[in-house]
C-alpha positions in Angstrom: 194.6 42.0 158.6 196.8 43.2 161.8 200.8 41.0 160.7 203.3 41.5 163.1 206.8 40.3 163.0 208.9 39.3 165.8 212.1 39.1 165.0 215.8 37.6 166.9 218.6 35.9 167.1 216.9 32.8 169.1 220.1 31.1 169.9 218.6 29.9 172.3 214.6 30.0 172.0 213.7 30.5 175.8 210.5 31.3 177.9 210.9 35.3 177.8 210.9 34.7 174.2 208.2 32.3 173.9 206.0 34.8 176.6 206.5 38.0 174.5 205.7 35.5 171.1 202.2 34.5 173.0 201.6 37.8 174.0 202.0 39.7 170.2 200.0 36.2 168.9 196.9 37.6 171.0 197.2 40.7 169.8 197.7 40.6 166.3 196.1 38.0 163.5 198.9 36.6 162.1 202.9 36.9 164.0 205.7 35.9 161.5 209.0 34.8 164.1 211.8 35.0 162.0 215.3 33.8 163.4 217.8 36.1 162.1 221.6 35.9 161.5 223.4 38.7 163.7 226.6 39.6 162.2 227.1 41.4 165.7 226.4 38.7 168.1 229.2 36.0 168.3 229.2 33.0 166.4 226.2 31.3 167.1 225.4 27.4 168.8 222.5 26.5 166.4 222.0 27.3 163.0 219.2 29.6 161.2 217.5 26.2 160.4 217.8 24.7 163.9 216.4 28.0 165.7 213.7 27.8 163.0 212.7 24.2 164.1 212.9 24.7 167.9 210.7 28.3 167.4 208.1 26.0 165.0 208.0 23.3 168.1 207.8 25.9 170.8 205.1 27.7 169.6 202.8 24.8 167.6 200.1 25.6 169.9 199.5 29.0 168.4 197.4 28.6 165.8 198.2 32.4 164.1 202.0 31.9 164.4 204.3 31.1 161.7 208.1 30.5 161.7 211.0 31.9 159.2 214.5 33.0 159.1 216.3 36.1 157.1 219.7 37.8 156.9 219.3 41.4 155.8 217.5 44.7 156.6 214.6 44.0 159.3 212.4 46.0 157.2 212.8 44.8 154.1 212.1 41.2 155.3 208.9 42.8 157.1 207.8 44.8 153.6 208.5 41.7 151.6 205.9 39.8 154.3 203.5 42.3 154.6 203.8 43.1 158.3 201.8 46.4 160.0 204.2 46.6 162.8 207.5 45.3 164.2 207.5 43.3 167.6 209.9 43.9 170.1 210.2 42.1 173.6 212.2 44.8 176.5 213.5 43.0 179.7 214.8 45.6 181.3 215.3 50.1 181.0 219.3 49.1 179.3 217.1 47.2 176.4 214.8 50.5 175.7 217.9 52.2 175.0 219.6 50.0 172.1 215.7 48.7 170.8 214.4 52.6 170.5 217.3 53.7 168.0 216.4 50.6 165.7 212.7 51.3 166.5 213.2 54.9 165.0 215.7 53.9 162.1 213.4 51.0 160.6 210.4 53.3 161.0 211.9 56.1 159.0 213.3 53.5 156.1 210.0 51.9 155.7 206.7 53.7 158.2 206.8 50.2 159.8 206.0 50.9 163.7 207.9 48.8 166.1 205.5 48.3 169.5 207.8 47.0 172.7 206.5 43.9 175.2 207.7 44.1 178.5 208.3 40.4 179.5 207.2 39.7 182.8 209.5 40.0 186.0 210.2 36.1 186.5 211.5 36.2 182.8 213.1 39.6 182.9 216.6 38.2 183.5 216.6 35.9 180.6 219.1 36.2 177.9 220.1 33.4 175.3 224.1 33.7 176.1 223.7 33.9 180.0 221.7 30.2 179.4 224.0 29.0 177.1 226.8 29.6 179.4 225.0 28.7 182.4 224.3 25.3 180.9 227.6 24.9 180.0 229.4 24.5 183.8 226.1 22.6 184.5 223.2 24.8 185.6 219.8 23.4 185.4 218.1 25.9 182.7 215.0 23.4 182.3 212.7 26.0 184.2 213.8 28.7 181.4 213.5 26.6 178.5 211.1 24.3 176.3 212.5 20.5 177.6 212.8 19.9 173.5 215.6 23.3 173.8 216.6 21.6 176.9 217.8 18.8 175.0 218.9 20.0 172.0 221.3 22.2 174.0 222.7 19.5 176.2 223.4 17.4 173.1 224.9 20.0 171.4 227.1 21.0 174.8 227.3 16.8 175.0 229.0 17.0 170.8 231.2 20.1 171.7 232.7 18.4 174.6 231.8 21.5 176.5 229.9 20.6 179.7 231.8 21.2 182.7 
């Protein structure tokens, strides 16, 4: 059986994510998305269990795609789950760079391969924190996100007192 795991931060699940999720889920038999906690990302808006939910109602419809969420070494979390490769989604030649050094390190600790997903050009510009902050002085991001992330981030913005 082909496993693949797709790991990432997910603060803020959003359609490049959800595209490069679809596309590993019709390549591969089973796809493990695991939310992790990145001590080099700043603090994050949702929590490990909150990213977990919004992934889980994002991507019901795929019938070969199951949610999680770790802190620790990638590749121990993709041993202990029995994953044949690592999936990784590239928007743009700056995210080779950074994605290619972890690529090569978590191959050598472990022989997992890590295979790279170009997201399409109308996703290409996506990034969690640019939507976060564009939602924060107001933007419309409901063309870049599930409406159920919609919401949850304009309630959360609504709690924080941070909409502008």
């Amino acid at each position: 059986m082909r496993k693949a795991l797709v790991p990432g931060s997910f603060d803020l699940v959003h359609n490049g994510h959800l595209e490069v999720i679809a596309r590993a889920s019709s390549l591969f038999d089973e796809v493990l998305v695991a939310a992790v906690l990145n001590p080099g990302k700043d603090s994050a808006m949702f929590s490990l269990e909150e990213r977990r939910e919004m992934l889980a109602e994002s991507t019901e419809h795929h019938g070969n795609v199951s949610i999680d969420f770790f802190d620790g070494l990638l590749v121990d979390f993709a041993r202990d789950h029995e994953c044949n490769a690592i999936v990784k989604g590239l928007r743009a030649v700056s995210d080779f760079e950074t994605e290619m050094q972890m690529a090569q390190m978590n191959e050598r600790l472990s022989g997992i391969v890590t295979l790279f997903i170009p997201t399409s050009a109308r996703n290409s510009f996506l990034a969690s924190r640019l939507l976060r902050e564009v939602a924060r002085y107001g933007g419309d991001i409901s063309s870049m996100v599930p409406e159920s992330v919609n919401q949850r981030l304009r309630d959360r913005l609504r709690e924080q007192g941070d909409v502008t």
